[in-house]
C-alpha positions in Angstrom: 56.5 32.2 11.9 58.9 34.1 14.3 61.9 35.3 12.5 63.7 33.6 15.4 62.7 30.2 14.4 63.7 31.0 11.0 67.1 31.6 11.7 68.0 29.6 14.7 65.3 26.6 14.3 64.3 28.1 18.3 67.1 25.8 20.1 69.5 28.6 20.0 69.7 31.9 22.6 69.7 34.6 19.5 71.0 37.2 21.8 74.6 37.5 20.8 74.8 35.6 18.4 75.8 37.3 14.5 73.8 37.1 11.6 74.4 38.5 8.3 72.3 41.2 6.0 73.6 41.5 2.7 77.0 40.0 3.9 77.2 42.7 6.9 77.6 41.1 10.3 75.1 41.9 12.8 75.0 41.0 16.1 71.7 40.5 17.9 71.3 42.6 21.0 67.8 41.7 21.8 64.2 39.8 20.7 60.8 41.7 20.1 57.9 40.5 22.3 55.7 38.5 19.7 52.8 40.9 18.3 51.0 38.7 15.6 49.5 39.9 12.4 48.8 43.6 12.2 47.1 45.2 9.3 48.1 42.2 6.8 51.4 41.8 7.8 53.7 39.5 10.2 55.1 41.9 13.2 57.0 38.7 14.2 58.6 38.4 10.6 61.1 41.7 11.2 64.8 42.5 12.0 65.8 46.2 13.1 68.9 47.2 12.7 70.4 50.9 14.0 69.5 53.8 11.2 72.7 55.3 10.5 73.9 51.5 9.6 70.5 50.8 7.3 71.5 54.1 5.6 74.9 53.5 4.9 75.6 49.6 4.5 72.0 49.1 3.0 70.5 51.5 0.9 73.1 54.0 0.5 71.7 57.1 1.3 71.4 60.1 3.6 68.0 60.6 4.0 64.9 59.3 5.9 62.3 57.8 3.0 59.5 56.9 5.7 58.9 58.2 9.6 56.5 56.7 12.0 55.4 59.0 14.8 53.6 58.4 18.0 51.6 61.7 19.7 51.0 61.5 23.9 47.6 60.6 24.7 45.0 63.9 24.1 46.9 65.4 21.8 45.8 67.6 18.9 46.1 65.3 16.6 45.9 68.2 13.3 47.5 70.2 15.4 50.5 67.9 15.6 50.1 67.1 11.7 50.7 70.5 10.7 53.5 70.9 13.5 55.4 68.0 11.9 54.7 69.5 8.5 56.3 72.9 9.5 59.3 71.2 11.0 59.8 69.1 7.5 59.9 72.7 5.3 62.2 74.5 7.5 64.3 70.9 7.1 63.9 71.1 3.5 64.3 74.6 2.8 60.1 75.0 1.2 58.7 78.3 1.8 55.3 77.2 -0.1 53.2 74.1 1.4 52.2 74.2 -2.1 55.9 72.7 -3.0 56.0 70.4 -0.7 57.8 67.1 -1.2 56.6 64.9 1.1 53.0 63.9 3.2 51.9 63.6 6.0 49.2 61.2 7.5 47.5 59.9 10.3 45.9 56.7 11.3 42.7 58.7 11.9 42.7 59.1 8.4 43.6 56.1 6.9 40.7 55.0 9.0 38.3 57.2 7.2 39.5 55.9 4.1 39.2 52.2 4.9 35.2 53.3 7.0 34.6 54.8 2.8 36.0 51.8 1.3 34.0 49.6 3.9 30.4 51.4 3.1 30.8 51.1 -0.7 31.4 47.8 -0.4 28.4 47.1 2.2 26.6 49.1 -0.4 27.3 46.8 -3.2 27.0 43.8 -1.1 23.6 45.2 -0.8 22.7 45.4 -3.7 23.5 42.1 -5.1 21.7 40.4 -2.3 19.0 42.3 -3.5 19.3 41.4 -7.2 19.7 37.0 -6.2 16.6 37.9 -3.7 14.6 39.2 -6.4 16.2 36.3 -9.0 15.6 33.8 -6.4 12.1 35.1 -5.5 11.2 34.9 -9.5 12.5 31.1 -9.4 10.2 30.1 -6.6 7.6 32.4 -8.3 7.4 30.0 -11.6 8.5 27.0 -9.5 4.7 27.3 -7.0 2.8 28.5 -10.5 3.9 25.1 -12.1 3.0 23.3 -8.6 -0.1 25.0 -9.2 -1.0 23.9 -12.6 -0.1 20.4 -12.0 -2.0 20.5 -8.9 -4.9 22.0 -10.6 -7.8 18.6 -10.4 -6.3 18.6 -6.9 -7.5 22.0 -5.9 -11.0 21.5 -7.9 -11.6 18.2 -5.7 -10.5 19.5 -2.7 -12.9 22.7 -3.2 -15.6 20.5 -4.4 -15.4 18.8 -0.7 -15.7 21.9 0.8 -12.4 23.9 1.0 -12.6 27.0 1.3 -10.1 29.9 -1.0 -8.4 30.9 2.1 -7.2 26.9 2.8 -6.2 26.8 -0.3 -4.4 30.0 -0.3 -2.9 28.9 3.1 -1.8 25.4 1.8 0.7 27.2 -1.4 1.7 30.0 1.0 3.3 27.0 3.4 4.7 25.3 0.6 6.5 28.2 -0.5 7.9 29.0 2.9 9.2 25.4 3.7 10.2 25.7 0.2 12.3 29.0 0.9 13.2 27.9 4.1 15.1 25.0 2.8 16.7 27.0 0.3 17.9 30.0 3.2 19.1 27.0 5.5 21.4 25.6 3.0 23.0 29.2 2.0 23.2 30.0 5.6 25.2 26.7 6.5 27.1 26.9 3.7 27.9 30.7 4.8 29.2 29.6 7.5 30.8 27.2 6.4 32.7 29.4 4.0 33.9 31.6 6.8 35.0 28.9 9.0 37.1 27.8 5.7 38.4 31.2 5.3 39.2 31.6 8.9 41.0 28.1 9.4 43.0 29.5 5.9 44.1 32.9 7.2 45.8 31.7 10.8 47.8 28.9 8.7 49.0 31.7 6.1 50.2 33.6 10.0 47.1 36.1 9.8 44.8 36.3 13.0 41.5 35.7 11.5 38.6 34.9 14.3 35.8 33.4 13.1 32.5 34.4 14.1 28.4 33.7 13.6 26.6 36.2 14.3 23.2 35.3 15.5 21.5 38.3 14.4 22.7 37.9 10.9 20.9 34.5 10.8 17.8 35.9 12.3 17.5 38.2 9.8 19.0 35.3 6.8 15.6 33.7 8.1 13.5 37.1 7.9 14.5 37.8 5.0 13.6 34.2 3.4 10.3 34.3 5.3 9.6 38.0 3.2 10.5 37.0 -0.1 8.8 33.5 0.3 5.5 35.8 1.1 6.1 38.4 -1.9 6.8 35.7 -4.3 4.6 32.7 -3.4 1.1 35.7 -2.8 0.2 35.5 -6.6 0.5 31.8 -7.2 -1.6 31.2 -4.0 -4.0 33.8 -5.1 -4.4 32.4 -8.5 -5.1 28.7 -6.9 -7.5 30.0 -4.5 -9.5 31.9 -8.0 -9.6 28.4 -9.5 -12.9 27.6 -10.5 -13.9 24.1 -9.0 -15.7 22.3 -11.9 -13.4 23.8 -14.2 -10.6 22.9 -12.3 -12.2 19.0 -11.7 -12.0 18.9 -15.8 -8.6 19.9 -16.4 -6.3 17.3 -17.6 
């Protein structure tokens, strides 16, 4: 919530009026225009007050602990790192930039370090989609080879009446994709309904959250079921088709 509403309940004009920090009077000169969420944290949920008066009534000190710089558009942007850097250790009296007591960032950079964090993370997401594909292809693996062994006087009578191996191939193969199917349907809904969940969560806690389906992820949700359905459900297919008929018309 706006810190506004917090302290006047929004049926007050806060310009003027005097609040207190820390049992200092304060009078408000002004309100921010509302900004939202930004990197995790409420923009709206903040009070400025003048330096020299957080320095002194506040913290009790003489020094800046944290500086937030903006550069004009097409701007060097190392070049104004290093700039800043040799402005802070003429401040501080450091000869050596090995000495130096303080560091200096950019946005540019803390970018590259969230993009690193971002592709490890895709990269692990990866990889244990690939383990539950290979888990879940096993499953529906030993699910069609019991199908097939309890279908087995099935398959003998239906070759006996003239199927042929590749109808019989054909008939496991579409079992285990509308068996597959029905499995990758369910995780995709519930997918999205997880991130409609998460969404709805994160703009009650004040966080602007969008939510989003992104078509191409299903499409390839689906390609992906339709592959491991075909890798998985090949040898059980195969291994119905090489059934031999009369044997297969005996088993019990």
């Amino acid at each position: 919530t706006h810190v506004v509403e917090d302290l006047f309940n929004g049926t007050t004009n806060p310009v003027g009026e005097t609040i207190k920090i820390n049992k200092e009077p304060f009078r408000v000169i002004g309100v921010m225009k509302e900004r939202g969420t930004v990197a995790f944290q409420n923009q709206d949920d903040q009070i400025f007050i003048p330096i020299l008066s957080a320095q002194k009534l506040m913290l009790g000190i003489n020094h800046l602990s944290f500086i937030r710089a903006k550069i004009a558009p097409g701007t060097n942007v190392d070049y104004a790192i290093e700039a800043i850097k040799s402005v802070l250790r003429d401040q501080h009296n450091i000869s050596d930039s090995k000495d130096d007591d303080f560091t200096v960032r950019s946005s540019a950079a803390a970018l590259d370090t969230l993009n690193s964090v971002t592709t490890a993370l895709n990269y692990f997401l990866g990889l244990v989609a690939a383990i539950s594909l290979l888990v879940g292809g096993i499953g529906i693996m030993n699910i069609m080879l019991v199908s097939v062994t309890e279908s087995t006087k099935e398959i003998g009578l239906r070759k006996a009446v003239g199927a042929t191996n590749s109808d019989i191939s054909r008939h496991f193969l579409t079992q285990t994709i509308a068996l597959t199917l029905t499995g990758g349907v369910i995780g995709i809904l519930s997918g999205v309904m997880v991130s409609l969940l998460v969404s709805v969560v994160a703009n009650l806690l004040g966080y602007k959250w969008d939510f989003v389906v992104s078509f191409i992820a299903i499409l390839m949700a689906l390609f992906f079921t339709i592959l491991v359905a075909l890798a998985f459900g090949w040898y059980p297919s195969k291994k119905a088709a090489g059934l031999n008929p009369i044997e297969a018309l005996r088993h019990e």
